[in-house]
N, C-alpha and C positions, 0 to 999 in steps of 0.2 A: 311704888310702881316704877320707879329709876332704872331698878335692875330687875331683869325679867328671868323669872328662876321657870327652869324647865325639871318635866317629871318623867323619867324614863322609869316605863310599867309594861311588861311581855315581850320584850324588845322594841317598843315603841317608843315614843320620845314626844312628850307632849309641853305647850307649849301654851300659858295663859293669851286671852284676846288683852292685845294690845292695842290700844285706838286712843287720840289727841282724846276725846273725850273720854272716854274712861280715866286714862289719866288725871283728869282733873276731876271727875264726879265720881271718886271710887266709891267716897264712903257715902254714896245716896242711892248704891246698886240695891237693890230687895228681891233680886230674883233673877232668874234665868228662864227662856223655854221655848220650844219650836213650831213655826208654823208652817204648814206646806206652801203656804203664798211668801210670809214678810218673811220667813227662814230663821235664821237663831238671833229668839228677840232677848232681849237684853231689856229687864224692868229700872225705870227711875224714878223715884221720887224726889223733887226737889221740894219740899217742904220738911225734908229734912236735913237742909241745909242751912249753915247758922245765919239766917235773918237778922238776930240782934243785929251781930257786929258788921253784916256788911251795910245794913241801914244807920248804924251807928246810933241804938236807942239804947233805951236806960234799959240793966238787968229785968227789971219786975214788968217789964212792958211783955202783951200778949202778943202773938201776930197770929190771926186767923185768915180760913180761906172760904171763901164762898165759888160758889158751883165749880165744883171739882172735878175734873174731865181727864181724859189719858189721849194724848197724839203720839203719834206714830211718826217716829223721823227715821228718816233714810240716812244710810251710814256706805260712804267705798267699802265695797267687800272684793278679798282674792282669793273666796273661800267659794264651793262649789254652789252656795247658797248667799242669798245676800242677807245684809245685818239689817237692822232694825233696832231701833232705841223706842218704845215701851213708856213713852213720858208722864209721869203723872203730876199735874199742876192745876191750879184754880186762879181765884181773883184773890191775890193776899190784901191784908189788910192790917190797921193796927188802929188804940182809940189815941188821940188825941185830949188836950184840955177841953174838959167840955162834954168829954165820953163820946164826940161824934168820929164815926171811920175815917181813917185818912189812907187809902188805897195807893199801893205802889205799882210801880212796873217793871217786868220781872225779865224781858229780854234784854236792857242794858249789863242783867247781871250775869246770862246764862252764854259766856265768852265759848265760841265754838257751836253753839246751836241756836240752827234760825228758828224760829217758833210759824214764824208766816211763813215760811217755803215749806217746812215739816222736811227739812235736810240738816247736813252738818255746814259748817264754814270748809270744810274742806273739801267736800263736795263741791262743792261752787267752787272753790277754787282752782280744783284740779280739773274742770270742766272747760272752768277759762285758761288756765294752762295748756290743755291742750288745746283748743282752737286758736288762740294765738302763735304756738307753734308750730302744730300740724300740716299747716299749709291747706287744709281739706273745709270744705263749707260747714254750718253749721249742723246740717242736717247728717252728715259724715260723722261732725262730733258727737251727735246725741245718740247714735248708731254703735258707735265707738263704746262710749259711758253704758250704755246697757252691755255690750256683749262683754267687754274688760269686767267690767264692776257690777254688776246687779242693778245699776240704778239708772234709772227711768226719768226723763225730762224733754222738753218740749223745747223746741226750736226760737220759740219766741220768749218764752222762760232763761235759755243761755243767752237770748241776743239781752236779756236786759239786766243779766249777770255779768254781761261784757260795760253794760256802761256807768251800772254803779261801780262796780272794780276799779273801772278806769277814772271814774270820776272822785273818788279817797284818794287817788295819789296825787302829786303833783302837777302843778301845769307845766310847759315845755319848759320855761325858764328855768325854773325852780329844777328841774332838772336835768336839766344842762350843769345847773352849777354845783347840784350835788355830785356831778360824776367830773365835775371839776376837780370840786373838793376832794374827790378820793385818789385820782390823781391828773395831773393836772392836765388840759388840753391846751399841746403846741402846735400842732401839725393841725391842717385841716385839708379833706382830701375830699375833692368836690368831682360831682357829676349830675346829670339827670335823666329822669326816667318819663317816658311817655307812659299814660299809665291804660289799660284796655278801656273799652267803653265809651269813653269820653268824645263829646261833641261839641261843638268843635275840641282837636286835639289842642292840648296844654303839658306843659313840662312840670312835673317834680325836681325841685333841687333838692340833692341829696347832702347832707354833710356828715363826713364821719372824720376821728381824729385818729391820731398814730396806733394806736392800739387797736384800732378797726370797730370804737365802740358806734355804732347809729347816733349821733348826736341830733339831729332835728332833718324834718322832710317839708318842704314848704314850697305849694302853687305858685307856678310863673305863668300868669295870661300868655307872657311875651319873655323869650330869653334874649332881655337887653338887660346893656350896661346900667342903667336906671332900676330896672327891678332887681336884678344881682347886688348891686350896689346898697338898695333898700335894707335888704334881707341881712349882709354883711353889717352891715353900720346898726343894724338892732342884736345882733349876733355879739359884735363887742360891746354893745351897752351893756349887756349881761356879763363884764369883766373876762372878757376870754382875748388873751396875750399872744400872737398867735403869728409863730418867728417862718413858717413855712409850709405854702400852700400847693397842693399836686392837683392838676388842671390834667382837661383837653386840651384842643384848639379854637375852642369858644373864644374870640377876641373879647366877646362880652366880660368873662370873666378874669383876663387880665390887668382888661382897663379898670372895674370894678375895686379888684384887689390893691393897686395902686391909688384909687379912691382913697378906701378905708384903711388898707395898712398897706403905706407906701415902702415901710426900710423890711417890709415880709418877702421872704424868697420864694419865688417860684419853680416848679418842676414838672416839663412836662410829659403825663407820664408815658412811658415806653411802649405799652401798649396800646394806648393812640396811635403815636408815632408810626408803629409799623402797621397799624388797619389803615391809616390814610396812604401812606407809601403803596401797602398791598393793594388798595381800593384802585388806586391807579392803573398798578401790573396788570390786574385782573381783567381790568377792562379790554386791556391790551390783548391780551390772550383769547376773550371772548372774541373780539374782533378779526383775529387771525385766523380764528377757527371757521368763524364766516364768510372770509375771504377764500379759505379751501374750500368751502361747501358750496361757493360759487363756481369757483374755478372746475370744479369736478363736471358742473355741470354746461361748460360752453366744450370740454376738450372733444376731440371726437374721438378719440381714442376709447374702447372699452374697457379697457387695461390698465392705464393711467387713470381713467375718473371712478372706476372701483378703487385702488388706492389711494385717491384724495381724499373720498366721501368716507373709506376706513379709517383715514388720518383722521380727519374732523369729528369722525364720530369719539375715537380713544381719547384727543385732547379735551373733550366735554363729558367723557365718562373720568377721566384722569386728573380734570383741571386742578383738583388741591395740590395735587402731587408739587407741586413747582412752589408752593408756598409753605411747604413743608419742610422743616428740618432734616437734614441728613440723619442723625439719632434716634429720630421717631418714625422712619420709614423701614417699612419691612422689606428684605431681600427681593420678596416678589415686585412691592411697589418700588427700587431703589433702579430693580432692572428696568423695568415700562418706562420710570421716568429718565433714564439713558437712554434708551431706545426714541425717547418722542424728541428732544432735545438734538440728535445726532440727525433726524432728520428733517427739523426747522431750524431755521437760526435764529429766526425770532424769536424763537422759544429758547433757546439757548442764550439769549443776551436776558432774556427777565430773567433764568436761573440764577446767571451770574451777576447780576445787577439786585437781586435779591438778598443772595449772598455776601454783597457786598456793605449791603445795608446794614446787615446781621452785624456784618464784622465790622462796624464801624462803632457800634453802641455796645458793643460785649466784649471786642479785644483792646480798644482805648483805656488805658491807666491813668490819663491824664488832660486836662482841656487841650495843648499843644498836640497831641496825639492824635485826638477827635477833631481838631482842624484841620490838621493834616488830612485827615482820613477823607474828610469832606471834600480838599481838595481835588484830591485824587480820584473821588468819585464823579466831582466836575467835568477830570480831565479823559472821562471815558469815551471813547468812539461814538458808541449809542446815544451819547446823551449832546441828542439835537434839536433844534429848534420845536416847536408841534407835537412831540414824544410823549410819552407815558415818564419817560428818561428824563427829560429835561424838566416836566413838571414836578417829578416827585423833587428833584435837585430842589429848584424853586420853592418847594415847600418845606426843607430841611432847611434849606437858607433862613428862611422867613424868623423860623423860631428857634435857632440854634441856640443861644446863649441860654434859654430857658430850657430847653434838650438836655442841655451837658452842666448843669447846674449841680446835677451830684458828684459829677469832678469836680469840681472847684471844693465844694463843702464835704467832709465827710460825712457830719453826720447826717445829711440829706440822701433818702435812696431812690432808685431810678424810679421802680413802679408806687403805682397809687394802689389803695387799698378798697378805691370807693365801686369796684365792682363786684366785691361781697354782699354791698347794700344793695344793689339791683339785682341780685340774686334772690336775698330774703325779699321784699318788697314784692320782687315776680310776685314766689312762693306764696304770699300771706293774699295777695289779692285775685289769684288764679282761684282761691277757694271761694272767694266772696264776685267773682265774677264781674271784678272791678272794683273799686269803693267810688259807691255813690252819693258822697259828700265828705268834704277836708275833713269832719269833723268826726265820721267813722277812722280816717287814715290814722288820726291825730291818736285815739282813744287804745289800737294797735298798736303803734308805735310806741308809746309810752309804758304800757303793759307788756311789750317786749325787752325795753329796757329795762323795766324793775325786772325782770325774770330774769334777763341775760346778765349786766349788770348790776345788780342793785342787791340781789340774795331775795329775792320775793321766791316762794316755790309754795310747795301745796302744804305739808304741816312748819310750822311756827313760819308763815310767811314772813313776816317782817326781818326774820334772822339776827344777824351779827348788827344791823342796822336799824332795829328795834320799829320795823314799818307797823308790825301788829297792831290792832288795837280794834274794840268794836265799836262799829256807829248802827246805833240801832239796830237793825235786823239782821245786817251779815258782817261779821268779822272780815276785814279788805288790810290792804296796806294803805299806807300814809307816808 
């Protein structure tokens, strides 16, 4: 069954049923034939499978079967019909010294087929494959599995396919240090997520390393330097070496870092940097708009206060425009945003004070450069006392040397990666409409890394990494 040999007959080209089990149970096939419900069954007998040797009894030993019955398992079909396995099996048995029965049990042997679900291992698998990566609830998934595949399963059925799965792999330690081991974690790129639902709110710490793998997601009651610091210092108890960490502006988590690995570099990353700077402007810009939308309304001029209240309304249909790139603005938006700029000034000092920002953190080649650059943004007009100007300075000051850390080091780069994992995270808990306990988070998270990570997938799960193997009733990873 390795190589799958096709038969071209009338111009047709036909192709044998290939399936994990067939593969392995060829020679216990005894038939073929269709039903208008279970579709092209496929008969099996396992009693004609060699028993001695996988029981390991002597040649002249008998193995008999008492009450012999046929179940019906469910197989992924992508054929217009779905498949159907045809089982025929009993209660085997063999004699013992003595001549009394000594009964075996016959699902440890049968790798690939659950006997209690009346499904394949793959089926299950590929059920929890996709709800962990789908993004969509479970009730989506099972919606999914019937129209995709033929096969038919219950919401509460997949949810407890979700926790055996999760519960044959590893626990978070163990694998962390398995994807150590594969390659090694230096970098560590920290953020957290609020997560829906939750009451009172609490923070998700997120940690992922250079390679953007999800390394571990773990509740913070409280984001202080105490519970940051906790989480860190059991992070390296599990052997994890770790030369450079990419941060917010969470003071929690520099003091922390300094904690736990005080000669580790920090960087913070760029896209913070410019949402606190932006957060600033913006507000500025709201404000200004407000100030014309009053003004409009003391002038007594008709004429004038039609033109204010037109102004204030384009700056609040327009406001991104100013926080926009020159490169990613269209000629239509490039105009409007000249046009609003030429007739405020205020508005014209954020552009250029925005700009300035820009070009502080993307045309500097080196740390002397980027201080310069700071200077010079110091030494702007705008930037006065009480300002949006003078604050954001203020806060460029504050964490400069951790700012401009990727000049000093090359191999250290400006952005963090850990907004990937608040991406997926959203994704996975939009379907579940929060997770309503760490311990759901936990069982996801870990079953996204053996997938993403690790080579888990739907046929020969375990892969290059030999996770396969069965525990009692469903073939999982390990």
């Amino acid at each position: 069954m390795d190589d799958v040999k096709y038969i071209e007959k009338d111009g047709l080209i036909y192709a044998p049923l290939d399936t994990e089990v067939l593969e392995r149970y060829h020679d216990i096939v005894i038939g073929t034939s269709y039903d208008q419900v279970m579709g092209l069954c496929v008969h099996l007998d396992i009693r004609k499978m060699p028993w001695k040797k996988l029981l390991h009894l002597p040649p002249r030993t008998r193995v008999g079967w008492a009450d012999v019955r046929t179940i019906a398992i469910k197989e992924l079909s992508c054929l217009r019909r779905p498949i159907t396995y045809q089982l025929t099996y009993g209660d085997g048995w063999y004699r013992v010294t003595g001549g009394e029965r000594c009964y075996f049990a016959i699902q440890p042997h049968l790798a690939g087929i659950d006997l209690q679900r009346g499904c394949t291992t793959v089926a299950i698998r590929a059920a929890v494959m996709l709800s962990v990566l789908s993004g969509v609830g479970l009730r989506a998934v099972t919606w999914m599995m019937s129209l995709l595949f033929h096969f038919t399963v219950c919401k509460s059925s997949l949810d407890r396919w979700i926790i055996e799965c999760s519960e044959a792999l590893p626990n978070p330690e163990e694998m962390v240090k398995l994807l150590n081991r594969l390659n090694p974690v230096r970098e560590l790129h920290l953020d957290e997520i609020f997560p829906k639902g939750c009451r009172p709110k609490h923070c998700m710490l997120v940690l992922r390393d250079q390679l953007g793998r999800l390394l571990l997601v773990r509740r913070l009651e409280e984001r202080t330097e105490a519970a940051v610091t906790e989480v860190l210092t059991e992070f390296k108890s599990w052997g994890m070496n770790i030369e450079t960490f990419y941060v917010d502006g969470c003071d929690a988590y520099k003091k922390a870092i300094i904690n736990v690995y005080p000669s580790a570099r920090i960087q913070y990353d760029y896209f913070h940097i410019i949402q606190c700077v932006f957060k600033k402007l913006w507000k500025s810009v709201v404000i200004r708009r407000r100030d014309i939308k009053a003004r409009s309304k003391k002038v007594t001029s008709v004429y004038y206060a039609r033109r204010l209240s037109s102004l204030a309304l384009r700056i609040w249909e327009n406001r991104w425009l100013f926080f926009k790139r020159d490169d990613n603005l269209t000629k239509e938006e490039l105009e409007t945003l000249n046009d609003l700029i030429e007739k405020d000034a205020h508005l014209c000092k954020v552009r250029s004070f925005a700009e300035a920002v820009w070009s502080l953190f993307e045309d500097s080649r080196s740390e002397p450069e980027a201080r310069e650059a700071l200077e010079q943004l110091k030494r702007r007009s705008e930037v006065k006392n009480q300002t949006c100007f003078k604050k954001s300075v203020e806060f460029l000051s504050g964490r400069f040397d951790d700012m401009i850390c990727h000049l000093r080091d090359s191999d250290v780069q400006r952005n963090s990666l850990a907004e990937t994992g608040m991406r997926f995270l959203r994704r996975l808990e939009q379907g579940h409409d929060g997770f309503r306990s760490d311990e759901g988070l936990d069982r996801h998270v870990r079953l996204y890394q053996a997938i993403r990570y690790l080579n888990w997938r739907v046929h020969d799960a375990g892969g290059s990494l030999g996770f396969a193997h069965t525990t009692g009733t469903a073939e999982t990873s390990r």
